[in-house]
C-alpha positions in Angstrom: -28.4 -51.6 -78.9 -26.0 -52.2 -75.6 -22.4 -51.5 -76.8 -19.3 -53.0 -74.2 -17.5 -50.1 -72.8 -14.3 -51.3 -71.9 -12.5 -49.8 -68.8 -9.0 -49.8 -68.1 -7.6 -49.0 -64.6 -4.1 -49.1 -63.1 -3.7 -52.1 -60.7 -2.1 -50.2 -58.2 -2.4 -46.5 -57.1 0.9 -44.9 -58.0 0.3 -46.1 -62.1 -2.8 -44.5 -61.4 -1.3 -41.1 -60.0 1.0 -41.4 -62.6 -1.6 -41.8 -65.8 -3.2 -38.6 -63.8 -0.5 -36.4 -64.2 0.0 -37.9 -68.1 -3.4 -36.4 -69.1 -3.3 -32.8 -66.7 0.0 -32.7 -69.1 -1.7 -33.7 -71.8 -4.7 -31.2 -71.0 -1.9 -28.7 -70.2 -0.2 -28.8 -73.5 -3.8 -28.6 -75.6 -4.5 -25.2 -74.1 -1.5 -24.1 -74.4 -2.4 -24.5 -78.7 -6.2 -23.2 -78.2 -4.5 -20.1 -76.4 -2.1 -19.6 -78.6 -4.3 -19.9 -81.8 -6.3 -17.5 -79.8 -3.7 -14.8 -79.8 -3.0 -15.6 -83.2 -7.0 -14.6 -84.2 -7.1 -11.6 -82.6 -3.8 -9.9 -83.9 -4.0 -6.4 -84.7 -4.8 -5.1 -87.7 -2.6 -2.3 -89.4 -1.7 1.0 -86.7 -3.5 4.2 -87.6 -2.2 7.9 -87.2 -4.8 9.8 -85.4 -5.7 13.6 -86.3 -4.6 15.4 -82.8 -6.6 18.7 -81.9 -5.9 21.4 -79.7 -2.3 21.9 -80.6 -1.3 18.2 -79.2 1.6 17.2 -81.4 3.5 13.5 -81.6 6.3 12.9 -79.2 8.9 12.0 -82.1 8.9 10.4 -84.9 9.6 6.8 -83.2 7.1 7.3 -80.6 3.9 8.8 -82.6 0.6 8.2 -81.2 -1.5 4.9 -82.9 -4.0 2.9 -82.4 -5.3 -0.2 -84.0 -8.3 -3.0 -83.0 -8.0 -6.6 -83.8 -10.3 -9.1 -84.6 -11.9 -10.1 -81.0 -12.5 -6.4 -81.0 -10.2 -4.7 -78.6 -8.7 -1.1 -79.4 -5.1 -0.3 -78.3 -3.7 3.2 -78.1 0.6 3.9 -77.8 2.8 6.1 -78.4 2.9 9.5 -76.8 2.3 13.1 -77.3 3.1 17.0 -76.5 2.5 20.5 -76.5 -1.1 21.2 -76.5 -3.7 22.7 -74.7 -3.5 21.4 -70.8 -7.5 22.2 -69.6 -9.7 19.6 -68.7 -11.7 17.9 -70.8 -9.3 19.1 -74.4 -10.2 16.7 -76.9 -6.9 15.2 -78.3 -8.3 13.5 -81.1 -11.5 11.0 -81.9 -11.5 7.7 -82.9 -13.4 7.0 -86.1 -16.3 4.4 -85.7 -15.6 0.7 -85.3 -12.3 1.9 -82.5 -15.1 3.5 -80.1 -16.5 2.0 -77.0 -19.5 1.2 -75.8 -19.6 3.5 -72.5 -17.0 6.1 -71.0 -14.3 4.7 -70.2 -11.5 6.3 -67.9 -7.4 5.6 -68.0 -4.6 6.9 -66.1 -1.1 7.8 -68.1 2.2 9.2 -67.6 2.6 12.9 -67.8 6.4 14.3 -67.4 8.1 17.6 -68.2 11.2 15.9 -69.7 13.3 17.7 -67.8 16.0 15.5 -66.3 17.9 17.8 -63.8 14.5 19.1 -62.2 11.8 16.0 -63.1 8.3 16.0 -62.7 5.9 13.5 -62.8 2.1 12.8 -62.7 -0.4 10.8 -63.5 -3.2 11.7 -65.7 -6.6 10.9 -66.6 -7.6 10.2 -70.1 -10.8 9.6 -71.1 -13.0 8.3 -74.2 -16.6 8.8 -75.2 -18.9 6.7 -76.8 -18.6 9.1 -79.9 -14.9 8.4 -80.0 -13.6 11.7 -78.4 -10.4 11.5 -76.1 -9.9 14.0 -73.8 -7.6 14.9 -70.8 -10.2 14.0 -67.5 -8.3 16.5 -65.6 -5.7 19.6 -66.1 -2.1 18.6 -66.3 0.9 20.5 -65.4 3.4 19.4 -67.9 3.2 20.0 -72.1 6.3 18.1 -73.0 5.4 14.4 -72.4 1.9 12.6 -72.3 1.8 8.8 -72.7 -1.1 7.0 -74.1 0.5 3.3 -73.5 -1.5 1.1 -72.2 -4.9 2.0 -73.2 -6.7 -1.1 -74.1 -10.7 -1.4 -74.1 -13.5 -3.3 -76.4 -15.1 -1.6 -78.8 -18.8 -1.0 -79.2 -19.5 -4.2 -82.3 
């Protein structure tokens, strides 16, 4: 069976510009909800204390190392830590299964001596194995500050 479609168009072209921008704002504000529904989904699940090795201790008590996943799968590592062994490839701690990723993958992070009247600062390579291990990529100079902020990555489903 034919059904009538019915059609309705602006007489002139500026109503027409005008319904245009109605609907981009309309489109606009219903991606605005899927995104932020999105974010919503993948909130992070409860922050875990990892087991450091090799000496490495937390930073203080309101900076502690953590890390967490949440539910579109992406692992995020904070907080900061000091003191440990300063050789290439020292494994700080592992990640239990489920928080590991698929591949190597390879971050840079702060490393400081905390010293304010003589400061030093580099940057440092972390990196983490497919079997969860997180090491230092390269020697650093400084014990008394190592950041992990900003270490994001997907973990292996």
């Amino acid at each position: 069976p034919i059904e009538n479609i019915t059609i309705e168009y602006q007489s002139n072209l500026g109503g027409l510009v005008n319904q245009l921008i109605e609907d981009v704002a309309d489109a606009e504000n219903r991606l605005d909800i899927v995104e932020s529904s999105m974010v919503r989904k993948g909130e992070s699940s409860e922050f875990i204390t990892p087991t450091l090795l090799n000496g490495w201790v937390a930073f203080d008590n309101n900076y502690s190392p953590n890390f967490t996943r949440d539910s579109l799968g992406y692992v995020y590592i904070d907080g900061a830590i000091k003191n440990g062994t300063v050789t290439r490839r020292t494994s700080l701690f592992v990640l239990p299964i489920g928080y590991r990723p698929k591949a190597y993958k390879t971050f840079i992070v702060a490393n400081d001596n905390q010293n304010f009247s003589n400061y030093g600062h580099t940057a440092i390579e972390i990196s983490i194995s497919p079997d969860g291990n997180v090491t230092l990529g390269s020697a650093i100079g400084f014990v008394e500050y190592l950041s992990l902020d900003g270490i994001i990555f997907k973990a292996d489903e």
